[in-house]
PDBQT receptor file of N, H, CA, C and O in Angstrom, charges set to zero:
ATOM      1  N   UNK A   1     -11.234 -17.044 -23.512  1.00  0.00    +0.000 N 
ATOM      2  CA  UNK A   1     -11.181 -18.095 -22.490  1.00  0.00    +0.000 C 
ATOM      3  C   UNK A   1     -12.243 -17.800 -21.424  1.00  0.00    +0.000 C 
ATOM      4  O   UNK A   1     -12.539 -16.705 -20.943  1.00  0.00    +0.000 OA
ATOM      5  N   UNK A   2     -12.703 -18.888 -21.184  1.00  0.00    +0.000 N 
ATOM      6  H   UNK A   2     -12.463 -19.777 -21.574  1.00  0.00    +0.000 HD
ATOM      7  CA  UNK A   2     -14.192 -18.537 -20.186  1.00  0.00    +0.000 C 
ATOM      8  C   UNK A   2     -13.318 -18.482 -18.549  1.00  0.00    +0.000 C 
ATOM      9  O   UNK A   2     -12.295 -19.058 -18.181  1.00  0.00    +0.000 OA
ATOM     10  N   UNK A   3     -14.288 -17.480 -17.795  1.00  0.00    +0.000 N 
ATOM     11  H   UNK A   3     -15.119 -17.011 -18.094  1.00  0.00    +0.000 HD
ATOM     12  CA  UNK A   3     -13.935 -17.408 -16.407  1.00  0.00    +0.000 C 
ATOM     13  C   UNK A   3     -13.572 -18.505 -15.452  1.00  0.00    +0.000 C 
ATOM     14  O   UNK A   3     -12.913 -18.619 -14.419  1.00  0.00    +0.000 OA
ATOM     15  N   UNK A   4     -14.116 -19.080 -16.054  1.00  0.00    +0.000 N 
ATOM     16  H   UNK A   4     -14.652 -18.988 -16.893  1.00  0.00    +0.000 HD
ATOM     17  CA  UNK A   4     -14.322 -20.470 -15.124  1.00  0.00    +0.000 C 
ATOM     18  C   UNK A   4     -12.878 -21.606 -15.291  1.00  0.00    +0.000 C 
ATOM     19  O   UNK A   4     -12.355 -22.355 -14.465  1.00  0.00    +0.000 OA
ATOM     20  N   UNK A   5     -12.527 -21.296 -16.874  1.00  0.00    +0.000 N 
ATOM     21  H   UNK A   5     -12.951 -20.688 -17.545  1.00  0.00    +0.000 HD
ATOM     22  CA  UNK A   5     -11.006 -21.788 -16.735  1.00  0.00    +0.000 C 
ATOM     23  C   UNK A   5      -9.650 -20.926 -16.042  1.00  0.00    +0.000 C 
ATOM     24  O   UNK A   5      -8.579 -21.377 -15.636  1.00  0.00    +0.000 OA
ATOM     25  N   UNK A   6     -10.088 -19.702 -16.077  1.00  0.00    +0.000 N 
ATOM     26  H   UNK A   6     -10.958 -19.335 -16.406  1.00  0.00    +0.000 HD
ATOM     27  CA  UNK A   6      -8.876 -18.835 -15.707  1.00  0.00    +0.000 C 
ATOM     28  C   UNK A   6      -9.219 -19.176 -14.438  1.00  0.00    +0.000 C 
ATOM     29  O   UNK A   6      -8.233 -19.539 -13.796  1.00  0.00    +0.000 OA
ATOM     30  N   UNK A   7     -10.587 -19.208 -13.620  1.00  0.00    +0.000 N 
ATOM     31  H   UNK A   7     -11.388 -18.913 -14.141  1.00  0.00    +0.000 HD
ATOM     32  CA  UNK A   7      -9.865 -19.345 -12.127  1.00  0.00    +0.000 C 
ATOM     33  C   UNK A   7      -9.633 -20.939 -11.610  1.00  0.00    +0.000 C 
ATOM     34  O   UNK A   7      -9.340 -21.110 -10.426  1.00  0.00    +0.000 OA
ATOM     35  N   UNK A   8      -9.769 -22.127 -12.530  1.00  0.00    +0.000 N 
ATOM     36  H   UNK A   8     -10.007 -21.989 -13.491  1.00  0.00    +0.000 HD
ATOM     37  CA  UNK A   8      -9.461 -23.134 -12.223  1.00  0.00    +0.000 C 
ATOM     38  C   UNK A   8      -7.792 -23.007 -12.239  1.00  0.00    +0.000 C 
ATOM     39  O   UNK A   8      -7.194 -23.140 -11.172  1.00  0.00    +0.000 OA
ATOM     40  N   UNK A   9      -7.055 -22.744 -13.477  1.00  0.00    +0.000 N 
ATOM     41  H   UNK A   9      -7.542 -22.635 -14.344  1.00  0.00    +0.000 HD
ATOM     42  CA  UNK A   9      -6.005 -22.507 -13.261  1.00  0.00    +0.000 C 
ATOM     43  C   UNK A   9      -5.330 -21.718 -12.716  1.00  0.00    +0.000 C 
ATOM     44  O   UNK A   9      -4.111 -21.845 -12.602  1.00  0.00    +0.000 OA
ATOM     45  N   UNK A  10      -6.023 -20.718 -12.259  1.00  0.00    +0.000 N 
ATOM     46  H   UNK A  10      -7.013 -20.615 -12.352  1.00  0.00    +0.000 HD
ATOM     47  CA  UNK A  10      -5.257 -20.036 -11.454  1.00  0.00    +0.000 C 
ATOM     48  C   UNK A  10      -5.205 -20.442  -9.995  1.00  0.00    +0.000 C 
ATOM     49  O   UNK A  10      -4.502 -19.882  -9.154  1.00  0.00    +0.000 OA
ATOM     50  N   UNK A  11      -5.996 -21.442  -9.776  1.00  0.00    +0.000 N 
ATOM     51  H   UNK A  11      -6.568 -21.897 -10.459  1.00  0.00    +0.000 HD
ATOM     52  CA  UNK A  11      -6.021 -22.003  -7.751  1.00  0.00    +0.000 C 
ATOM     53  C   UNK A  11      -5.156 -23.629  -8.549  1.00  0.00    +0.000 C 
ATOM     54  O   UNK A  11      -4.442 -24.390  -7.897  1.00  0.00    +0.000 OA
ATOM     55  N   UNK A  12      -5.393 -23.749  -9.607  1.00  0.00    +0.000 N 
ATOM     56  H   UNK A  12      -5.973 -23.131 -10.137  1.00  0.00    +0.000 HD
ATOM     57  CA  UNK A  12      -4.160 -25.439  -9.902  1.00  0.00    +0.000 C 
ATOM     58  C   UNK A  12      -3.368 -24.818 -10.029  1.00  0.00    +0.000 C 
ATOM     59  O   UNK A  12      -2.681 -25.726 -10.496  1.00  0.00    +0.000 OA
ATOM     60  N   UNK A  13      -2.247 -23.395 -10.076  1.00  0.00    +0.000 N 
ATOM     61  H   UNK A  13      -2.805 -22.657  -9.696  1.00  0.00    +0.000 HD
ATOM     62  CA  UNK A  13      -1.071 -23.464 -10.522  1.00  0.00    +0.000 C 
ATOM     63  C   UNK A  13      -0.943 -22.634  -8.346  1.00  0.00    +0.000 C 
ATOM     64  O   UNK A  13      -0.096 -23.176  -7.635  1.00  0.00    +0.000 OA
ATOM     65  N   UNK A  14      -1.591 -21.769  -7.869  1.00  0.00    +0.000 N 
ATOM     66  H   UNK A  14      -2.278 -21.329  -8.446  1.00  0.00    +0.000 HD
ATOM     67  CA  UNK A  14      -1.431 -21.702  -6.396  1.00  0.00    +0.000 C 
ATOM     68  C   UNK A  14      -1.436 -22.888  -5.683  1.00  0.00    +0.000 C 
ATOM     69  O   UNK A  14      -0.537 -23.051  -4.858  1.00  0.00    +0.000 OA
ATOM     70  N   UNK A  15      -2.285 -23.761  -5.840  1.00  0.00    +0.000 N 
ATOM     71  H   UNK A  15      -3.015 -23.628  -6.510  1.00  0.00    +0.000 HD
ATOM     72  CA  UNK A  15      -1.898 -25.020  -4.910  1.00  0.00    +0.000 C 
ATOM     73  C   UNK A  15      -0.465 -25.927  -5.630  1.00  0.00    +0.000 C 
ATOM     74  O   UNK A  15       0.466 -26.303  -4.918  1.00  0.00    +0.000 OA
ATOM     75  N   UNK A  16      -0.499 -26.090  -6.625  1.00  0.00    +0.000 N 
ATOM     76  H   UNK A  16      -1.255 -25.784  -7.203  1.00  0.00    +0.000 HD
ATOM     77  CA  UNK A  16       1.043 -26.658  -7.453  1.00  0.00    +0.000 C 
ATOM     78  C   UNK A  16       2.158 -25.497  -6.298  1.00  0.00    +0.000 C 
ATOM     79  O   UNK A  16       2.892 -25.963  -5.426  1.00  0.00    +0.000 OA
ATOM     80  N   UNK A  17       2.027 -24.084  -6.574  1.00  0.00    +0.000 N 
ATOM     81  H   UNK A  17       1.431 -23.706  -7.282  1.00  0.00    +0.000 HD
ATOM     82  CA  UNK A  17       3.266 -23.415  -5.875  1.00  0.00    +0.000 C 
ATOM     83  C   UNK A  17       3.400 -23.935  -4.395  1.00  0.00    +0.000 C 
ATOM     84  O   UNK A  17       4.431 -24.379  -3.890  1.00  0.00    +0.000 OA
ATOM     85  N   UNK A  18       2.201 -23.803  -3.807  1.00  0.00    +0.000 N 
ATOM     86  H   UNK A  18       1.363 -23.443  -4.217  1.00  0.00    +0.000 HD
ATOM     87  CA  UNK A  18       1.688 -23.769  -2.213  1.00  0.00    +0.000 C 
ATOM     88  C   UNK A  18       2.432 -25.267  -1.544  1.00  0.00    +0.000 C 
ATOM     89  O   UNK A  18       2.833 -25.394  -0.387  1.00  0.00    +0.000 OA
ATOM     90  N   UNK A  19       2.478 -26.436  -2.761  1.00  0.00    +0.000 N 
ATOM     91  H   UNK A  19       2.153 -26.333  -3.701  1.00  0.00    +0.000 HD
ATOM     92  CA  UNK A  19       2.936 -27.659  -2.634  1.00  0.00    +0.000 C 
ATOM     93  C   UNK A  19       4.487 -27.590  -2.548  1.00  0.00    +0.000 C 
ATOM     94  O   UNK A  19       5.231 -28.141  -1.737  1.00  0.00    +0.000 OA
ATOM     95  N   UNK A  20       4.804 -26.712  -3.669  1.00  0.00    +0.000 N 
ATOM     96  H   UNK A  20       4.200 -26.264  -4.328  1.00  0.00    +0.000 HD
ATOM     97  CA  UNK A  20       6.089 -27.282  -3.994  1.00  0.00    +0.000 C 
ATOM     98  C   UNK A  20       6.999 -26.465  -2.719  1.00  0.00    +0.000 C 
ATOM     99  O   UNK A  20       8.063 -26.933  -2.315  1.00  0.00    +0.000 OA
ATOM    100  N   UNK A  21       6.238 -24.830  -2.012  1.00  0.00    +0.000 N 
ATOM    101  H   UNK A  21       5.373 -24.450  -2.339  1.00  0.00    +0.000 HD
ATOM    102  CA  UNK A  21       7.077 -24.337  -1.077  1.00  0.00    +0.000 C 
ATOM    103  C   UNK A  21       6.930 -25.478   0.097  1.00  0.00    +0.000 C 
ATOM    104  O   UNK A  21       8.020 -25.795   0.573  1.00  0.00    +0.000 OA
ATOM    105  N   UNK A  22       5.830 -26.137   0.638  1.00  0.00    +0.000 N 
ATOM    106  H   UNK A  22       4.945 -25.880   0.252  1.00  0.00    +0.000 HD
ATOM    107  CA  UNK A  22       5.824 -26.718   1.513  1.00  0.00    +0.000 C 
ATOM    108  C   UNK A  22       7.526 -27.654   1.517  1.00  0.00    +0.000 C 
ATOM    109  O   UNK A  22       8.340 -27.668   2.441  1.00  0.00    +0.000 OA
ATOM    110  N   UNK A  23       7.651 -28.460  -0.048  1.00  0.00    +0.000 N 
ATOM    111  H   UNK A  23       6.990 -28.448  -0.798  1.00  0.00    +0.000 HD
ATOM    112  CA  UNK A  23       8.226 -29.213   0.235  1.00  0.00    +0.000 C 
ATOM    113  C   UNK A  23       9.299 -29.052   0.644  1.00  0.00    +0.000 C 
ATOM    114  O   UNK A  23       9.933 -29.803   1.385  1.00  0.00    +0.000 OA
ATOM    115  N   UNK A  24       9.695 -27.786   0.082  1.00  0.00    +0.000 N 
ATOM    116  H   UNK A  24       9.180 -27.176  -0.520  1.00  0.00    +0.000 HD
ATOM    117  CA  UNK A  24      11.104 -26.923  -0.385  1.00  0.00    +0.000 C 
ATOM    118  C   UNK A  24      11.308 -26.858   1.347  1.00  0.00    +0.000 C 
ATOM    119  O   UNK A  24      12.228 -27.575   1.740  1.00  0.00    +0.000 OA
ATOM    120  N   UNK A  25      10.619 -26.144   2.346  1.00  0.00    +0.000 N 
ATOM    121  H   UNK A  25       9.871 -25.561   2.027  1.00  0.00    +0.000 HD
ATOM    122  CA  UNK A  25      10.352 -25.710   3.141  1.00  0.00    +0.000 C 
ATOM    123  C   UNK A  25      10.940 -26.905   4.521  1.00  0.00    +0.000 C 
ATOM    124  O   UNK A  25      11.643 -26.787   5.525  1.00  0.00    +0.000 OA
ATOM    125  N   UNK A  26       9.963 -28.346   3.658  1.00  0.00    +0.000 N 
ATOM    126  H   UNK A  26       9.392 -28.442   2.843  1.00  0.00    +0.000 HD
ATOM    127  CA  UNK A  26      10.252 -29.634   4.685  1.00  0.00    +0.000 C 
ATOM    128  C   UNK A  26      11.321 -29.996   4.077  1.00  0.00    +0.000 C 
ATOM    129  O   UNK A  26      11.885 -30.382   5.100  1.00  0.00    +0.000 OA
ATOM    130  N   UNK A  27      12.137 -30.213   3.204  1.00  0.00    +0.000 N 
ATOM    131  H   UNK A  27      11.678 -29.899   2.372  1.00  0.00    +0.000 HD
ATOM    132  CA  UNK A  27      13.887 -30.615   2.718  1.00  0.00    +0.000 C 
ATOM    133  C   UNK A  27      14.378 -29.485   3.521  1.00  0.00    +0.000 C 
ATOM    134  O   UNK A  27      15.129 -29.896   4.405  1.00  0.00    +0.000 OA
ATOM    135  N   UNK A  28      14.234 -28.296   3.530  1.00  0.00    +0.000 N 
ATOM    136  H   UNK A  28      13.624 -27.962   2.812  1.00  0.00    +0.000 HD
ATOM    137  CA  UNK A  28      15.428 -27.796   4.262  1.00  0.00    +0.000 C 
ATOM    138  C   UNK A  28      15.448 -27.895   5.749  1.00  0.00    +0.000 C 
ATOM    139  O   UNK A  28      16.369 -28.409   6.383  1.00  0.00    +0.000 OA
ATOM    140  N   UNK A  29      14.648 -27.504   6.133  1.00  0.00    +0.000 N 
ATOM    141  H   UNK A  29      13.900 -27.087   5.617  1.00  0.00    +0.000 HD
ATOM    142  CA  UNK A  29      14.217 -28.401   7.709  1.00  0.00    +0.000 C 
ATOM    143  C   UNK A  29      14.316 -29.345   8.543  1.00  0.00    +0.000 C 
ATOM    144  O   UNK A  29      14.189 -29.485   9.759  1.00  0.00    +0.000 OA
ATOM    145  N   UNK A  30      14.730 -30.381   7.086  1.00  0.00    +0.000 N 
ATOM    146  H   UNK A  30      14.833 -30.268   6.098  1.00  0.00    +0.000 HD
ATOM    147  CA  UNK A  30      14.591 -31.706   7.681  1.00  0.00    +0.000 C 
ATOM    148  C   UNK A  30      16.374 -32.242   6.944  1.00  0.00    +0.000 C 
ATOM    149  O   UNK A  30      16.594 -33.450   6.862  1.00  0.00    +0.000 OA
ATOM    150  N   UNK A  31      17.200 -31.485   6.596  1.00  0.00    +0.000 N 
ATOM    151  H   UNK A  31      17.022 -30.503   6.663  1.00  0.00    +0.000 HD
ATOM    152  CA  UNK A  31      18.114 -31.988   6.117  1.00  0.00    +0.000 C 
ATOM    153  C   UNK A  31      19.045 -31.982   7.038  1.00  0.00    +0.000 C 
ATOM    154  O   UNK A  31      19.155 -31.106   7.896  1.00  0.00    +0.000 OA
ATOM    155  N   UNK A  32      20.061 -33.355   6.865  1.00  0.00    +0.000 N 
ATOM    156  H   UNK A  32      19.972 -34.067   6.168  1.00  0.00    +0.000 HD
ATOM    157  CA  UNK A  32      20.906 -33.262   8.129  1.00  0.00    +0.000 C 
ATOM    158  C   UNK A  32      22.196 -31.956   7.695  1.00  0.00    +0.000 C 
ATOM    159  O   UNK A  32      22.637 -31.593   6.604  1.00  0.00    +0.000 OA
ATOM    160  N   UNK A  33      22.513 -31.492   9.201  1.00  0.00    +0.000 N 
ATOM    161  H   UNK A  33      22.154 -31.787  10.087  1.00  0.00    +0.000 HD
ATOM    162  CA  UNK A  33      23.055 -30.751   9.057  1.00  0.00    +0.000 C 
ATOM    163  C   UNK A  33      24.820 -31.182   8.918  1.00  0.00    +0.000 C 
ATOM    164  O   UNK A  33      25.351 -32.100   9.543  1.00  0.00    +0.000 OA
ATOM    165  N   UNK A  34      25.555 -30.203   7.882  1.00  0.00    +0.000 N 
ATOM    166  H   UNK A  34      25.124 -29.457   7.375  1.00  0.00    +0.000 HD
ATOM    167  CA  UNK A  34      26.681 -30.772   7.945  1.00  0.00    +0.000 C 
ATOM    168  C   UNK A  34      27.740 -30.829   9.106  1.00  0.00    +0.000 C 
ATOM    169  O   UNK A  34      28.791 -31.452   8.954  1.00  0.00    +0.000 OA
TER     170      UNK A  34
């Protein structure tokens, strides 16, 4: 596998994580409290 794919996927699967903590991050933050 050429260099150039390992570090594409490796910054598409960090920004995919980087996204999904944000969201994780804004649902709990933003959820009403019981």
């Amino acid at each position: 596998m050429p260099v150039t794919t390992v570090v594409v996927l490796t910054a598409v699967v960090a920004l995919f994580l980087s996204f999904a903590g944000v969201l994780l991050w804004v649902d709990h933050y933003t959820a009403p409290r019981p």
